[in-house]
MIGUGU-414089 format. One record per residue (C-alpha): residue number from 0; x, y, z. Coordinates in Angstrom, 1 decimal. Layout:
# residues N
- NUM; X; Y; Z
...
//
This chain:
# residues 312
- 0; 4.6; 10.6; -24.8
- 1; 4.7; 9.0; -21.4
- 2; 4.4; 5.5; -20.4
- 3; 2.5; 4.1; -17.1
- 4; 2.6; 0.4; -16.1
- 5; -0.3; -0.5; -14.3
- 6; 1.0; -3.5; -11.7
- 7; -2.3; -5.2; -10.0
- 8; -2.0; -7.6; -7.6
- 9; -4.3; -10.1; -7.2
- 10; -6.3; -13.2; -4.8
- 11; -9.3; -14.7; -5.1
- 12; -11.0; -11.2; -6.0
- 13; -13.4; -12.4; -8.9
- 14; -16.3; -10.6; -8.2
- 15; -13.9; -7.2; -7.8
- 16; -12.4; -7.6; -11.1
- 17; -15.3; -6.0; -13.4
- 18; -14.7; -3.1; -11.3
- 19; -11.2; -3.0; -11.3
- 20; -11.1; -3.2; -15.1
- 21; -13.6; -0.9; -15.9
- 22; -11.8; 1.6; -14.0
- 23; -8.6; 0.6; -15.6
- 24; -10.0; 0.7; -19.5
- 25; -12.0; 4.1; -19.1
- 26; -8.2; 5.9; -17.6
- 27; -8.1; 9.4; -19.3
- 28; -4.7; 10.9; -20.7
- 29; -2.3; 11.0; -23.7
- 30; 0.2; 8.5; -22.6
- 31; 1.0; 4.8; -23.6
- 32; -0.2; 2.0; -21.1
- 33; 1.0; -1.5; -20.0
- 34; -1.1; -3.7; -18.0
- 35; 0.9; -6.2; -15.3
- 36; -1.3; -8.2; -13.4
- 37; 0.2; -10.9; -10.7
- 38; -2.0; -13.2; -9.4
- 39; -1.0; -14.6; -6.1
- 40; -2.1; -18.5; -6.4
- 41; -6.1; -17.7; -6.2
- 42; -8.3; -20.3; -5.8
- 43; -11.0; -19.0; -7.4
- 44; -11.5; -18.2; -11.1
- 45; -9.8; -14.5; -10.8
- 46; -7.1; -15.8; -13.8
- 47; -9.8; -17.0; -16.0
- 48; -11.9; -13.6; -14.9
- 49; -8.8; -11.7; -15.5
- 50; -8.1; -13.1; -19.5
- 51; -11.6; -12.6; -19.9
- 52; -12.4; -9.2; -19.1
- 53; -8.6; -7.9; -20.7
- 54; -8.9; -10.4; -24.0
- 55; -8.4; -7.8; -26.9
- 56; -5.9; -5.6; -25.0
- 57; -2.6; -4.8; -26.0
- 58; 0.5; -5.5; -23.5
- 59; -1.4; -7.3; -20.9
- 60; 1.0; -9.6; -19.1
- 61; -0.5; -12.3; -16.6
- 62; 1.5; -13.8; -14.0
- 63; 0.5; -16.8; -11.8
- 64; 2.7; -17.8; -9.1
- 65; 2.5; -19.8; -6.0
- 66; 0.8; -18.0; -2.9
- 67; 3.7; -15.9; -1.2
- 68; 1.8; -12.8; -0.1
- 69; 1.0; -9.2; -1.7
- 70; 4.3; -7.8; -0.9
- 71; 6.2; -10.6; -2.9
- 72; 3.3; -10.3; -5.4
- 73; 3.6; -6.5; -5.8
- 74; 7.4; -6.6; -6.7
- 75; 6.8; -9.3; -9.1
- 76; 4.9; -6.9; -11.1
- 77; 7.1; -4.3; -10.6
- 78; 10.2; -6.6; -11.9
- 79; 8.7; -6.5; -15.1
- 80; 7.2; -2.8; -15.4
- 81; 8.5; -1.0; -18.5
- 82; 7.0; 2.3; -18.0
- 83; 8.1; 5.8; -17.0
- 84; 5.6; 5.7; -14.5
- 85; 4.6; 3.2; -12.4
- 86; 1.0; 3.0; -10.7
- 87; 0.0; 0.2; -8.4
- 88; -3.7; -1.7; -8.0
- 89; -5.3; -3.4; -5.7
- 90; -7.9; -5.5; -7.1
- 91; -10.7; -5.0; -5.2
- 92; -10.6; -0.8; -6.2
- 93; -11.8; 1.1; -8.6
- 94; -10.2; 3.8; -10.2
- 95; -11.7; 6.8; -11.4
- 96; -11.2; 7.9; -15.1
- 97; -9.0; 11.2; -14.6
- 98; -7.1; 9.4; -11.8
- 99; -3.6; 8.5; -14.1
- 100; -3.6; 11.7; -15.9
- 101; -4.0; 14.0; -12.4
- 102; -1.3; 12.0; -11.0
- 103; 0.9; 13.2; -13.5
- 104; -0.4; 16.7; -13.6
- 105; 0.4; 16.6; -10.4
- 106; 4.0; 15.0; -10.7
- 107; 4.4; 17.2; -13.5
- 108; 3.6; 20.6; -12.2
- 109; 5.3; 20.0; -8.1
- 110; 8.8; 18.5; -9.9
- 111; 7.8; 15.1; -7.3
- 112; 8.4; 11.7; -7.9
- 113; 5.8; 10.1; -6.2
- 114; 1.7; 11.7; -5.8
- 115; -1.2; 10.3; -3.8
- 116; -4.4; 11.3; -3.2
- 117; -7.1; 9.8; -0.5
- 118; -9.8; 7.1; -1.5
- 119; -13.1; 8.6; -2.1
- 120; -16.2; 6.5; -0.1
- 121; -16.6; 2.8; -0.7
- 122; -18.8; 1.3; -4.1
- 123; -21.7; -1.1; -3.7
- 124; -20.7; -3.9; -5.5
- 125; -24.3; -4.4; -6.3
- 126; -23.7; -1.0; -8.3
- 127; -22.7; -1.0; -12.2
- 128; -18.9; 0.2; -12.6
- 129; -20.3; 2.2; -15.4
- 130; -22.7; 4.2; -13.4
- 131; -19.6; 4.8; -10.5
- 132; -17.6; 6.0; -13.1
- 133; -19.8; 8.6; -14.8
- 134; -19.7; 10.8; -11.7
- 135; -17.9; 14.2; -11.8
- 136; -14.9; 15.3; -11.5
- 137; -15.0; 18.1; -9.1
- 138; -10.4; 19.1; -9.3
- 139; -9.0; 19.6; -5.8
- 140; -6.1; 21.3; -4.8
- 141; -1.9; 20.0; -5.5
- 142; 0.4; 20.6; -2.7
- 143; 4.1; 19.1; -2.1
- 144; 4.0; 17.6; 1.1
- 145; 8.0; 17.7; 2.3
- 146; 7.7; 16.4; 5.8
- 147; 6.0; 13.2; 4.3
- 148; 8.4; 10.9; 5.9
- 149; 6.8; 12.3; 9.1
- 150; 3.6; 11.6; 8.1
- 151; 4.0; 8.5; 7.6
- 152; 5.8; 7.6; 10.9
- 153; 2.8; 9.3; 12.9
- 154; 0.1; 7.2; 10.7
- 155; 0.0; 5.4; 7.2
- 156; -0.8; 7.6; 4.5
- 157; -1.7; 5.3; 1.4
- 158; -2.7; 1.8; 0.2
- 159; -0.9; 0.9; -3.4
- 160; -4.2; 2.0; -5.3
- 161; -3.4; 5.6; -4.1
- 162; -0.4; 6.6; -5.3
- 163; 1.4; 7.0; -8.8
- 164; 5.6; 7.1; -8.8
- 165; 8.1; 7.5; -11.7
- 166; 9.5; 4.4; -12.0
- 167; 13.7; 5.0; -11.2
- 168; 11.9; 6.4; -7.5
- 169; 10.1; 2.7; -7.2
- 170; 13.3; 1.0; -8.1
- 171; 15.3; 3.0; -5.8
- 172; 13.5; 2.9; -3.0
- 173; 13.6; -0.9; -3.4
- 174; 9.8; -1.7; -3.9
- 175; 8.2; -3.8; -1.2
- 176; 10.1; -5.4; 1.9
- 177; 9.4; -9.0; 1.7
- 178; 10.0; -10.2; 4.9
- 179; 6.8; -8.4; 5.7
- 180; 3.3; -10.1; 4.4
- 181; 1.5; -6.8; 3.9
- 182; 2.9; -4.6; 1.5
- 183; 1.7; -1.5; 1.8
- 184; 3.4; 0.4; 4.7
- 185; 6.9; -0.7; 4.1
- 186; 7.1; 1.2; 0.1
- 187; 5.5; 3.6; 2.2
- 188; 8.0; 4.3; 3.7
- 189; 10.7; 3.3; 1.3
- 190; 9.1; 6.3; -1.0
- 191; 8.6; 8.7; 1.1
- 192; 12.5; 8.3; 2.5
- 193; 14.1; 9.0; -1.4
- 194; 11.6; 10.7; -2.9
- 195; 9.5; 14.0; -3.3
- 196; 5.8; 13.5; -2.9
- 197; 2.7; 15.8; -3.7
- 198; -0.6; 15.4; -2.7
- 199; -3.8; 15.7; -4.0
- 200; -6.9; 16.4; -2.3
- 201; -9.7; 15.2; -4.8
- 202; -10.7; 11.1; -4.7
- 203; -8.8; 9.0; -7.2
- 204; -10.3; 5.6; -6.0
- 205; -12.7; 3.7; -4.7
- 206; -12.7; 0.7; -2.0
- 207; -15.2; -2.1; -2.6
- 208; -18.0; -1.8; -0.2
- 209; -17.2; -5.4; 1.4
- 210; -15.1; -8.0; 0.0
- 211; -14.8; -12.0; 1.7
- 212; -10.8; -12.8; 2.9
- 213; -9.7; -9.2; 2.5
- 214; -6.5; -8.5; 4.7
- 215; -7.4; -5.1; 5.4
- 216; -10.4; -6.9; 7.3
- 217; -7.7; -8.6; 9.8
- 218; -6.7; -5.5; 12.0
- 219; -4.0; -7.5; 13.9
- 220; -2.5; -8.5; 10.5
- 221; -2.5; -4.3; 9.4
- 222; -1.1; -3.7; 12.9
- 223; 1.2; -6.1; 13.3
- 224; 3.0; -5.7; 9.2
- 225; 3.0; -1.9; 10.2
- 226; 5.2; -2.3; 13.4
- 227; 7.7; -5.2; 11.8
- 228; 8.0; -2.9; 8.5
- 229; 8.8; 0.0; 10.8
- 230; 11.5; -2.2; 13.0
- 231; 12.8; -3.3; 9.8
- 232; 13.0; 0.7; 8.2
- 233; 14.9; 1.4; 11.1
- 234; 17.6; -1.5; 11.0
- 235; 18.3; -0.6; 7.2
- 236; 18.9; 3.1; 8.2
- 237; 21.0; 3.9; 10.9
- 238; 21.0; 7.0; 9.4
- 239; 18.1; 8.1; 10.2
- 240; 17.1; 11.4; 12.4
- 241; 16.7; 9.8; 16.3
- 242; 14.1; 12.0; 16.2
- 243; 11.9; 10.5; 13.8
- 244; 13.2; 6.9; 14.8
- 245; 11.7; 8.2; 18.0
- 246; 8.6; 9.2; 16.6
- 247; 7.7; 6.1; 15.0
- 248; 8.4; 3.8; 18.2
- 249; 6.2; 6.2; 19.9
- 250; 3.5; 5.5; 17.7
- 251; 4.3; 1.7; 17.2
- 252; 4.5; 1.0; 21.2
- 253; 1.0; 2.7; 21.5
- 254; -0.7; 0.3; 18.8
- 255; 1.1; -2.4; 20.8
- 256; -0.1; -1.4; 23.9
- 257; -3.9; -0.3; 22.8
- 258; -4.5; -3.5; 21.4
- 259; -3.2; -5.9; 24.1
- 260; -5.4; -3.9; 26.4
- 261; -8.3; -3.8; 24.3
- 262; -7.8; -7.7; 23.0
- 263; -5.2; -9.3; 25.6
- 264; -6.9; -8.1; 28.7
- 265; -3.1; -6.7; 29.6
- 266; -2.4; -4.4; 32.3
- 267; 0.2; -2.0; 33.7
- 268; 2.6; -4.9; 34.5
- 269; 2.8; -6.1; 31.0
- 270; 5.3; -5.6; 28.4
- 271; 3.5; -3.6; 26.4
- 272; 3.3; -1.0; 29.3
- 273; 6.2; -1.0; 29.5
- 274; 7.2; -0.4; 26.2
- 275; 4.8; 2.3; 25.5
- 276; 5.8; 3.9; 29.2
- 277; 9.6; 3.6; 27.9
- 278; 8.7; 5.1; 24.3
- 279; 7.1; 8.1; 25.5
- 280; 9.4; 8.9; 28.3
- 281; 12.3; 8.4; 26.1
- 282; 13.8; 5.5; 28.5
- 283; 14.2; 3.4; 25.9
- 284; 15.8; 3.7; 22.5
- 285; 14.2; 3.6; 19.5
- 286; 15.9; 0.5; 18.2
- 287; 15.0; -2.2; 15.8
- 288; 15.1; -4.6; 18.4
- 289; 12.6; -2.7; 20.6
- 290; 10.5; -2.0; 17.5
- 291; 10.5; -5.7; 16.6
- 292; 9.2; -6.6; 20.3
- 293; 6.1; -4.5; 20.0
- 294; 5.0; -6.8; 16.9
- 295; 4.1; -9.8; 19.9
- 296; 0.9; -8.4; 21.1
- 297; -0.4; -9.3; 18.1
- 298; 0.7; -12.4; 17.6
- 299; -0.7; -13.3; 21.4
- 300; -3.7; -13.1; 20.3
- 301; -4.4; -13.6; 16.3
- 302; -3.0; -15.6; 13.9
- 303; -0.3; -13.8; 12.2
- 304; 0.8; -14.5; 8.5
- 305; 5.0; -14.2; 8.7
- 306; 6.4; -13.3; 5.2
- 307; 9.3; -15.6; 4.3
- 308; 11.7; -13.4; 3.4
- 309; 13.4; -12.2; 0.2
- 310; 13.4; -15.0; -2.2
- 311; 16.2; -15.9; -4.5
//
């Protein structure tokens, strides 16, 4: 019988948590279960919530630690997964009750190591979880998607809550790069560069309608995470096709230049023009360093969390 460690990451997401474990307790499928939930220094009452709402369950591990970030928090959890199968949460989503055992079908029957699948639409937190989760399950199609690495580079293709990956691929790929804050584009990445993915077209998950402090709710944050985890990708392999080096700076110069037009009032002199102009034209290389310089844009003109780096 499989094993699947469930590794949630959590901040001050108290009124998300019923959800969360609801989802988590009605998962369908013959396979053994191990629940690992970080919490990343919240200041509400999400670890009280959390032994709460889990007291009676077996192999539940809580871990508090000072704030350092989801990407830090993230490979906490995944330091102390045991499973054969490793499926990330974050806690403001829901997951549906066949979600873990299509994942696995899916695995299972495309020989992948990693599978995602798109969120479905957002819940009403207003809503009972049981009354979300009672809704059909309507299978979609399983494909193998071997040009993922391409996807990717032209646009992010999951959060954490929308995937499931055997847990040698995780470990691998080296989990989260922690000299970004936002987690989830860089093991985006990492997965999709050392592993086979399949893809399913049917929800799995569900976002939270609106949640207060949510990072997804800080676009410059998203923007500017994607672009350093990108520069970084690149730096840690050289050997990577120039074409899809390329490819990404292409797309990382145009969220730099979009947003300090849109938000930096910017023009055609700027640095971002000139990036972009350089990108697409090929004048310029597709190096970390140029990677790393269309990160500023955002900083210019939002407050930008910098992660600290790998800690000892």
């Amino acid at each position: 019988m499989p094993s699947v460690s469930f590794v949630v990451t959590v901040y001050n997401k108290a009124p998300a948590l019923p959800f969360l474990i609801a989802g988590l307790a009605a998962q369908e499928g013959d396979f053994a279960r191990e629940f690992i939930f970080v919490d990343d220094g919240s200041t509400d009452d999400s670890p009280a919530v959390l032994r709460q709402l889990t007291d009676g369950w077996m192999n539940v591990t809580i871990v508090r630690q000072e704030n350092a970030g989801p990407a830090v928090a993230l490979n906490a959890g995944l330091a102390r997964a045991q499973g054969d199968f490793i499926k990330p949460m974050d806690a403001d989503d829901l997951l549906f009750p066949w979600a873990t055992r299509r994942f696995i079908e899916a695995i299972e029957m495309t020989g992948c190591d990693v599978a995602f699948a798109p969120p479905g639409p957002r819940f009403d937190m207003a809503a009972q979880p049981e009354a979300i989760l009672a809704c059909r399950h309507e299978p979609g199609r399983i494909e193998r998607c071997d040009d993922m690495l391409r996807r990717c580079l032209l646009r992010a293709q999951t959060n954490p809550s929308a995937w499931l990956a055997r847990a040698d691929t995780v470990r691998r790929c080296g989990g989260c790069d922690e000299r970004v804050f936002i987690q989830d584009y860089s093991i985006e990445l990492r997965l999709a560069a050392v592993s086979r993915v399949a893809r399913l077209d049917e929800p799995i998950f569900l976002l939270a309608a609106e949640i207060p402090g949510r990072l997804s709710d800080n676009q410059a944050q998203v923007l500017h995470d994607m672009n350093l985890a990108l520069a970084n990708f690149v730096a840690e392999r050289p050997d990577l096709p120039r074409s899809l080096a390329r490819l990404g700076f292409v797309r990382a110069a145009a969220r730099a230049w979009a947003w300090a037009r849109r938000h930096g009032g910017k023009g055609v002199g700027s640095r971002e023009f000139r990036l972009v102009c350089g990108a697409r034209l090929g004048l310029l290389p597709p190096s970390p360093e140029n990677l790393r310089a269309t990160c500023a844009a955002f900083a210019e003109t939002n407050s930008i969390r910098l992660a600290t780096g790998p800690r000892s």
